[in-house]
DOKOL-118910 format. One record per residue (C-alpha): residue in three letters; y, x, z. Coordinates in steps of 0.2 Angstrom, whole numbers, padded with zeros to 4 digits. Layout:
BEGIN
<rec><residu>Ala</residu><v>Y</v><u>X</u><w>Z</w></rec>
...
END
This chain:
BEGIN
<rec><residu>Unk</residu><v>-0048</v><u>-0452</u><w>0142</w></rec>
<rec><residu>Unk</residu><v>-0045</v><u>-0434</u><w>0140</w></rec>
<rec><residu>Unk</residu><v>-0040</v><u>-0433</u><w>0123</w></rec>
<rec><residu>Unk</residu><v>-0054</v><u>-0425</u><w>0113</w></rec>
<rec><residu>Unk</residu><v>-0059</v><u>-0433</u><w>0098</w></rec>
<rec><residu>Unk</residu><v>-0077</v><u>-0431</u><w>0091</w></rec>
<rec><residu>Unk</residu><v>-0076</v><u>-0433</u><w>0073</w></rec>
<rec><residu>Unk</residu><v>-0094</v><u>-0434</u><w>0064</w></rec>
<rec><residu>Unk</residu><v>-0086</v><u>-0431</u><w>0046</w></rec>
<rec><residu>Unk</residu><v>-0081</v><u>-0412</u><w>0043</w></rec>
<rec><residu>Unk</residu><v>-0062</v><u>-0418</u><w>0036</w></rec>
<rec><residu>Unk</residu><v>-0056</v><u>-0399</u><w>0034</w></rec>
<rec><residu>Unk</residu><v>-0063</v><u>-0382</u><w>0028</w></rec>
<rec><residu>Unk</residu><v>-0064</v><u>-0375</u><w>0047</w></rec>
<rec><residu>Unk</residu><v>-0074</v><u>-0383</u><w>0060</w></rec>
<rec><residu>Unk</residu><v>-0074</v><u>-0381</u><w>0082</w></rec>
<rec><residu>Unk</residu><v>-0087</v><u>-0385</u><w>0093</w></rec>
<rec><residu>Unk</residu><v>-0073</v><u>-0396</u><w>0103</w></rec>
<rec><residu>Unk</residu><v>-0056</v><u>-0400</u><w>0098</w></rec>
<rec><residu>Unk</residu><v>-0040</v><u>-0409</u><w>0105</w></rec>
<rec><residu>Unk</residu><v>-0031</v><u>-0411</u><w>0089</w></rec>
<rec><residu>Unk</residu><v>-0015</v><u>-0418</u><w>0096</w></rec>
<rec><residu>Unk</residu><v>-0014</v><u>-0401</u><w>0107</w></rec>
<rec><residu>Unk</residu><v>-0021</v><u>-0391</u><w>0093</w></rec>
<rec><residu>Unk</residu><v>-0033</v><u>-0383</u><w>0108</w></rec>
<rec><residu>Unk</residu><v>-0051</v><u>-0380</u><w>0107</w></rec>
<rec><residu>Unk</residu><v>-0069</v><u>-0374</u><w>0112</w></rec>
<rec><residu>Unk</residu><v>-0079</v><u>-0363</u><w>0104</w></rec>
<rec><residu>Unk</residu><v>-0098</v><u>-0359</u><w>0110</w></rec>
<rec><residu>Unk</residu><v>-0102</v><u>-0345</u><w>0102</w></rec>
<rec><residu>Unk</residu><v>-0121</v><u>-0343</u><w>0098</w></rec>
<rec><residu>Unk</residu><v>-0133</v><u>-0324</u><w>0092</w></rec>
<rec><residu>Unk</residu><v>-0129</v><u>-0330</u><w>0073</w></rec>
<rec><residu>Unk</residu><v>-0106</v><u>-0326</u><w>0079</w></rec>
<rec><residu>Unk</residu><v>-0112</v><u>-0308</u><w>0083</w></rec>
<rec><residu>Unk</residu><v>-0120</v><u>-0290</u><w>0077</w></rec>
<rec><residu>Unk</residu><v>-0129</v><u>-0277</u><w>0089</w></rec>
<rec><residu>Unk</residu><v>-0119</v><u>-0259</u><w>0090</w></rec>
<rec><residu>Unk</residu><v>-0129</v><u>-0246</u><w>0084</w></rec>
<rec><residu>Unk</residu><v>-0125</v><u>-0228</u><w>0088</w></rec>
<rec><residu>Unk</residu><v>-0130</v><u>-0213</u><w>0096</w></rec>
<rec><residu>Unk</residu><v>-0131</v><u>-0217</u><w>0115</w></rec>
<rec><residu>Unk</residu><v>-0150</v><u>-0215</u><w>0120</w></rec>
<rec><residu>Unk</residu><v>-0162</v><u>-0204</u><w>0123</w></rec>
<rec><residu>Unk</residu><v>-0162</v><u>-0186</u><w>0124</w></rec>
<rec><residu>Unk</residu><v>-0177</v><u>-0185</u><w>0111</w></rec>
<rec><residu>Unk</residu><v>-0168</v><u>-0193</u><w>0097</w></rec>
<rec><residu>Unk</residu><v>-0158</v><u>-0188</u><w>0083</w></rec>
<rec><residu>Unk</residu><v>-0145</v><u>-0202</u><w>0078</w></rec>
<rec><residu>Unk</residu><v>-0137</v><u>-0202</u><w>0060</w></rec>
<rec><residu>Unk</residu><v>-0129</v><u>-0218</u><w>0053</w></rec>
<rec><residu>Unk</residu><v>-0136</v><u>-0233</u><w>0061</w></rec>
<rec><residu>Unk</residu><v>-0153</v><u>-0228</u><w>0067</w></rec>
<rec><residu>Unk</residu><v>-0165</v><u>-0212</u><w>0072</w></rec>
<rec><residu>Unk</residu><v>-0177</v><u>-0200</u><w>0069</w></rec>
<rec><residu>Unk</residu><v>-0187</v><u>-0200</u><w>0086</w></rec>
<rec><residu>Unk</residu><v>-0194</v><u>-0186</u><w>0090</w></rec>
<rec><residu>Unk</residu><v>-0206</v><u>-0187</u><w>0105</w></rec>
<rec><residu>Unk</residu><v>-0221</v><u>-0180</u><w>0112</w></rec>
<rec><residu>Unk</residu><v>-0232</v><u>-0189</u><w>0104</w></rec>
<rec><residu>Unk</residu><v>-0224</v><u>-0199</u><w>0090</w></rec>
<rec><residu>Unk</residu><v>-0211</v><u>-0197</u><w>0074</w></rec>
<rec><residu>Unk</residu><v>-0204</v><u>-0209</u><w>0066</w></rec>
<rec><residu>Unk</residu><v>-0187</v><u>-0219</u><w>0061</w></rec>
<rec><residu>Unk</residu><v>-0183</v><u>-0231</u><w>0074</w></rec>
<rec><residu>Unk</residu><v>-0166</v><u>-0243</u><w>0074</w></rec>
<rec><residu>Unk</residu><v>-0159</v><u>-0243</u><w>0094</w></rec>
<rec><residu>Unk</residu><v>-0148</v><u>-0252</u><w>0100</w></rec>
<rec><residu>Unk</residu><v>-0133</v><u>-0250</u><w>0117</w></rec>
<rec><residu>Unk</residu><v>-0137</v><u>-0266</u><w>0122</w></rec>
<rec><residu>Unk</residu><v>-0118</v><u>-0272</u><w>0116</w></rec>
<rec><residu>Unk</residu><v>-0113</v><u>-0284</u><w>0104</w></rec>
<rec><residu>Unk</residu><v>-0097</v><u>-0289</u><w>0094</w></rec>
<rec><residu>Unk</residu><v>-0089</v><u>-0305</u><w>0085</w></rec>
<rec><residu>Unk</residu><v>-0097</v><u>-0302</u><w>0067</w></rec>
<rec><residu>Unk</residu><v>-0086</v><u>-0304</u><w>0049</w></rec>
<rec><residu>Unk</residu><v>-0084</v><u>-0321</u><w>0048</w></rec>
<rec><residu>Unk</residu><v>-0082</v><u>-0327</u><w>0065</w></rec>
<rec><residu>Unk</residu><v>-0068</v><u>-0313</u><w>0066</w></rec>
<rec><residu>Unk</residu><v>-0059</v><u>-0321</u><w>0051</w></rec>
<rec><residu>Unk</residu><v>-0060</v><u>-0337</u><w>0057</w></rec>
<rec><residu>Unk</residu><v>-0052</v><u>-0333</u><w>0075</w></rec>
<rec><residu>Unk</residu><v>-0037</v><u>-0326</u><w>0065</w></rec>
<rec><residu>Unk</residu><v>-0035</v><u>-0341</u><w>0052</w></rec>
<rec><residu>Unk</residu><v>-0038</v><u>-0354</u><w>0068</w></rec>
<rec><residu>Unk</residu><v>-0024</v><u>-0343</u><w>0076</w></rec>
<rec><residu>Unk</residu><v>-0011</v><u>-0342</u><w>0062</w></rec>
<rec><residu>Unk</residu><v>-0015</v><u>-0362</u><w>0063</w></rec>
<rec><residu>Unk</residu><v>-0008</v><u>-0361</u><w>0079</w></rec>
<rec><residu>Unk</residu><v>-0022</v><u>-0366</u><w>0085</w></rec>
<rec><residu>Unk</residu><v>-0027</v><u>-0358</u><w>0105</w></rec>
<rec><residu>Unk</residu><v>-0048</v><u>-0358</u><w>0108</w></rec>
<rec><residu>Unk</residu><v>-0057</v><u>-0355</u><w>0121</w></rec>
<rec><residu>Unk</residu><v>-0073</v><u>-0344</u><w>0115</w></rec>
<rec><residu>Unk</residu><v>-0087</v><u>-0345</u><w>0124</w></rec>
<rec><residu>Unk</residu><v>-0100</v><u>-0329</u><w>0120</w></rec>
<rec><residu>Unk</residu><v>-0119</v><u>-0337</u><w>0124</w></rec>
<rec><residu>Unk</residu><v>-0122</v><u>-0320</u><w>0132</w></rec>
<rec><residu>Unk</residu><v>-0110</v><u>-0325</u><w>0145</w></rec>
<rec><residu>Unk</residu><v>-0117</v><u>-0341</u><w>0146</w></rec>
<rec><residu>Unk</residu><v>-0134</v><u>-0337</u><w>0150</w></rec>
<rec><residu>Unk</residu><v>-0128</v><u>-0325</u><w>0163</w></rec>
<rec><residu>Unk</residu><v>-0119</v><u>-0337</u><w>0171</w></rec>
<rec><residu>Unk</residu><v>-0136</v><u>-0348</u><w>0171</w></rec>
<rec><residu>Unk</residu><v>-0145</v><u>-0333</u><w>0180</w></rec>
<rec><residu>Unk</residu><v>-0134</v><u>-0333</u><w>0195</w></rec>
<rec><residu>Unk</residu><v>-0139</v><u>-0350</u><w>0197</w></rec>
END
């Protein structure tokens, strides 16, 4: 009725979460294992940042601690496969699950 076909047999190297193959458009849902934190330097004043984490100095503890800005981005291999489903001519939809829970929490 709307034209997507569920296949339960991968038939080719790539795969979508939901696919119109006639149209060559699709979903993707794109769950914590599609994406790495950022790291950097954008914290507290008591920290010294070099290279992915930081030497906290505070008033009562030092140590090495990996921190964290709270944003995330498409890792390696959900990057190349956004490019190779584009040079398909494929067009996808990608739905971060970030967004998705946000979207349950206004509800």
């Amino acid at each position: 009725e709307y034209g997507i076909s569920l296949n339960a047999e991968n038939q080719e190297l790539l795969s979508l979460d939901i696919a119109n193959l006639n149209e060559l458009v699709g979903i993707e849902v794109d769950g914590p294992g599609h994406f790495v934190n950022i790291i950097d330097g954008k914290g507290a004043e008591d920290v010294s940042y070099t290279g992915g984490g930081a030497m906290k100095t505070g008033k009562d503890t030092t140590g090495w601690e990996f921190t964290a800005n709270g944003q995330q981005q498409a890792n390696g291999p959900t990057v190349l496969k956004h490019r190779l489903m584009n040079r398909l001519g494929w067009k996808i939809v990608h739905i971060p699950y970030f967004e998705w829970r946000e979207e349950e929490d206004k509800e």
